[in-house]
C-alpha positions as CSV (number, residue, x, y, z in Angstrom):
1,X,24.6,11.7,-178.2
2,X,26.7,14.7,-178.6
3,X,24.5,17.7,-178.9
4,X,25.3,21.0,-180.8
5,X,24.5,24.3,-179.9
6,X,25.9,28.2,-181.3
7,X,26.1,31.3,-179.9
8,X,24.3,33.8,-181.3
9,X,27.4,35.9,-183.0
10,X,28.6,32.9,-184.3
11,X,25.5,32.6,-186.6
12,X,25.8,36.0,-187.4
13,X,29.5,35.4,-188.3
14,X,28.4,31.9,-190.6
15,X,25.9,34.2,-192.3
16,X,28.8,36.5,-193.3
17,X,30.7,33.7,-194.5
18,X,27.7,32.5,-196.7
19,X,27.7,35.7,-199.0
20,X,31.1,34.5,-200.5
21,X,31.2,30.7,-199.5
22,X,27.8,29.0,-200.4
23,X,28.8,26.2,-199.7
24,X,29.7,27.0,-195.8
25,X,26.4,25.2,-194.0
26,X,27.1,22.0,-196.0
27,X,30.9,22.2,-194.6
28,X,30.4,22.7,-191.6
29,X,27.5,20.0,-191.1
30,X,31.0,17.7,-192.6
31,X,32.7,19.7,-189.9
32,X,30.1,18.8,-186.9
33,X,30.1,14.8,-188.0
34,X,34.0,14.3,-188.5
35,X,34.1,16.2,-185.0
36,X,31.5,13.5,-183.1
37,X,34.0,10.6,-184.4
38,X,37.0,12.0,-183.1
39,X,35.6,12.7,-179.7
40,X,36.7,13.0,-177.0
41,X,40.1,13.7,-179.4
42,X,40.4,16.0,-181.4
43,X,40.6,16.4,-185.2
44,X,43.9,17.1,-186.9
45,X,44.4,21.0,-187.1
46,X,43.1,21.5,-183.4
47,X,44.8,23.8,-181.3
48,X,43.9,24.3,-177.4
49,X,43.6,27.9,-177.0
50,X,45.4,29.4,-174.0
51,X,46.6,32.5,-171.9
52,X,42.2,33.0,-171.6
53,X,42.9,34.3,-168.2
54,X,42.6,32.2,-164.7
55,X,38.8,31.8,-164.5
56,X,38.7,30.0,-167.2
57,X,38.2,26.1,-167.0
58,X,36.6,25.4,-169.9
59,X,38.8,24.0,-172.7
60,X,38.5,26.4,-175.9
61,X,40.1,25.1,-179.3
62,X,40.4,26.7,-182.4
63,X,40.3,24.6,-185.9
64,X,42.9,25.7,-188.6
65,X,42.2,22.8,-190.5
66,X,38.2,23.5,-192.3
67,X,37.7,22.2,-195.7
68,X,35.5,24.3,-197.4
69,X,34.0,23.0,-201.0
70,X,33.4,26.4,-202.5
71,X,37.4,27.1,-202.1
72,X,38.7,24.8,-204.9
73,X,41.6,23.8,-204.6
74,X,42.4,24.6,-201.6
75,X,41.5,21.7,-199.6
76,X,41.9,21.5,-195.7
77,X,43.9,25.1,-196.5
78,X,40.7,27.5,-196.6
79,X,41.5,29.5,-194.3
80,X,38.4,29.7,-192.8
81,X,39.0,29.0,-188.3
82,X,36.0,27.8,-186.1
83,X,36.4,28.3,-182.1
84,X,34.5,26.4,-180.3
85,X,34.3,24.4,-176.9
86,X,33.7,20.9,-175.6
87,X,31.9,20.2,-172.3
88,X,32.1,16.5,-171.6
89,X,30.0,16.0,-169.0
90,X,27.1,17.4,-170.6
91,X,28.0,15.8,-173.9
92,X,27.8,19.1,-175.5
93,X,29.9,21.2,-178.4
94,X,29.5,25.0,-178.7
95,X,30.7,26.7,-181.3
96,X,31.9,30.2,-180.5
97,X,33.2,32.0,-183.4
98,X,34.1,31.0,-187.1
99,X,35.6,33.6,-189.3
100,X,38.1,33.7,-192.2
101,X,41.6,34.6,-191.3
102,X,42.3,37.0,-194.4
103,X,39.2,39.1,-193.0
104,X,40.0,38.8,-188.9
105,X,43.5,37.9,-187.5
106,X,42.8,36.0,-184.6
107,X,39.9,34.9,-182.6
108,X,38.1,37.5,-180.5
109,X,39.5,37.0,-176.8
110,X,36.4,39.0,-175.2
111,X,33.9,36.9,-177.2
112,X,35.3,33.6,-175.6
113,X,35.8,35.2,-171.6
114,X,31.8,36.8,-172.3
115,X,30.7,32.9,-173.7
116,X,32.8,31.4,-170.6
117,X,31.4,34.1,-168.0
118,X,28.3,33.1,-169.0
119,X,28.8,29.4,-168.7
120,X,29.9,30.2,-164.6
């Protein structure tokens, strides 16, 4: 069974997100089971992140495509982007960072190398 696990920012960063999108835990639980299915694919919207640097093996990808309820109308189009990383031999997802892109640009580069440091 594929097990779930977050790093601490990135609970910090879905708390953020809950102040204006309530309905953001419930999403993302969608999020986490449509994610299980697809495995060891990917879901459409997935993007392999690259230029991390050399010492990095671990695949990172970065979802553009997150439904979120409390954004009517807006569908697969929120906006809202979730990094996180796959370790198949362990069976194991880690989400990394979520944010909005109208609020952050692009994913934070120092975050990932830091998570993937760590993983070494």
């Amino acid at each position: 069974m594929t097990e779930f696990e977050e790093v601490p920012e990135f609970s910090n960063d879905l708390k953020k997100l809950y102040r204006k999108h309530k309905s953001i835990y419930s999403d993302l639980q969608t999020f986490e089971k449509a994610l299980v299915v697809k495995l060891p694919g990917y879901l459409p919207g997935t993007k392999h992140i690259s230029n991390l640097g050399k010492n990095i093996e671990i695949p990172i990808y970065k979802v553009t495509h997150f439904r979120c309820a409390s954004l009517k109308g807006k569908g697969v189009r929120s906006g809202i982007r979730i990094i996180y990383t796959y370790i198949q031999n362990k069976q194991k997802i880690v989400l990394i960072e979520i944010y909005h892109k109208n609020k952050q640009e692009n994913h934070n580069r120092d975050r990932i190398i830091k998570y993937c440091e760590n993983q070494s």
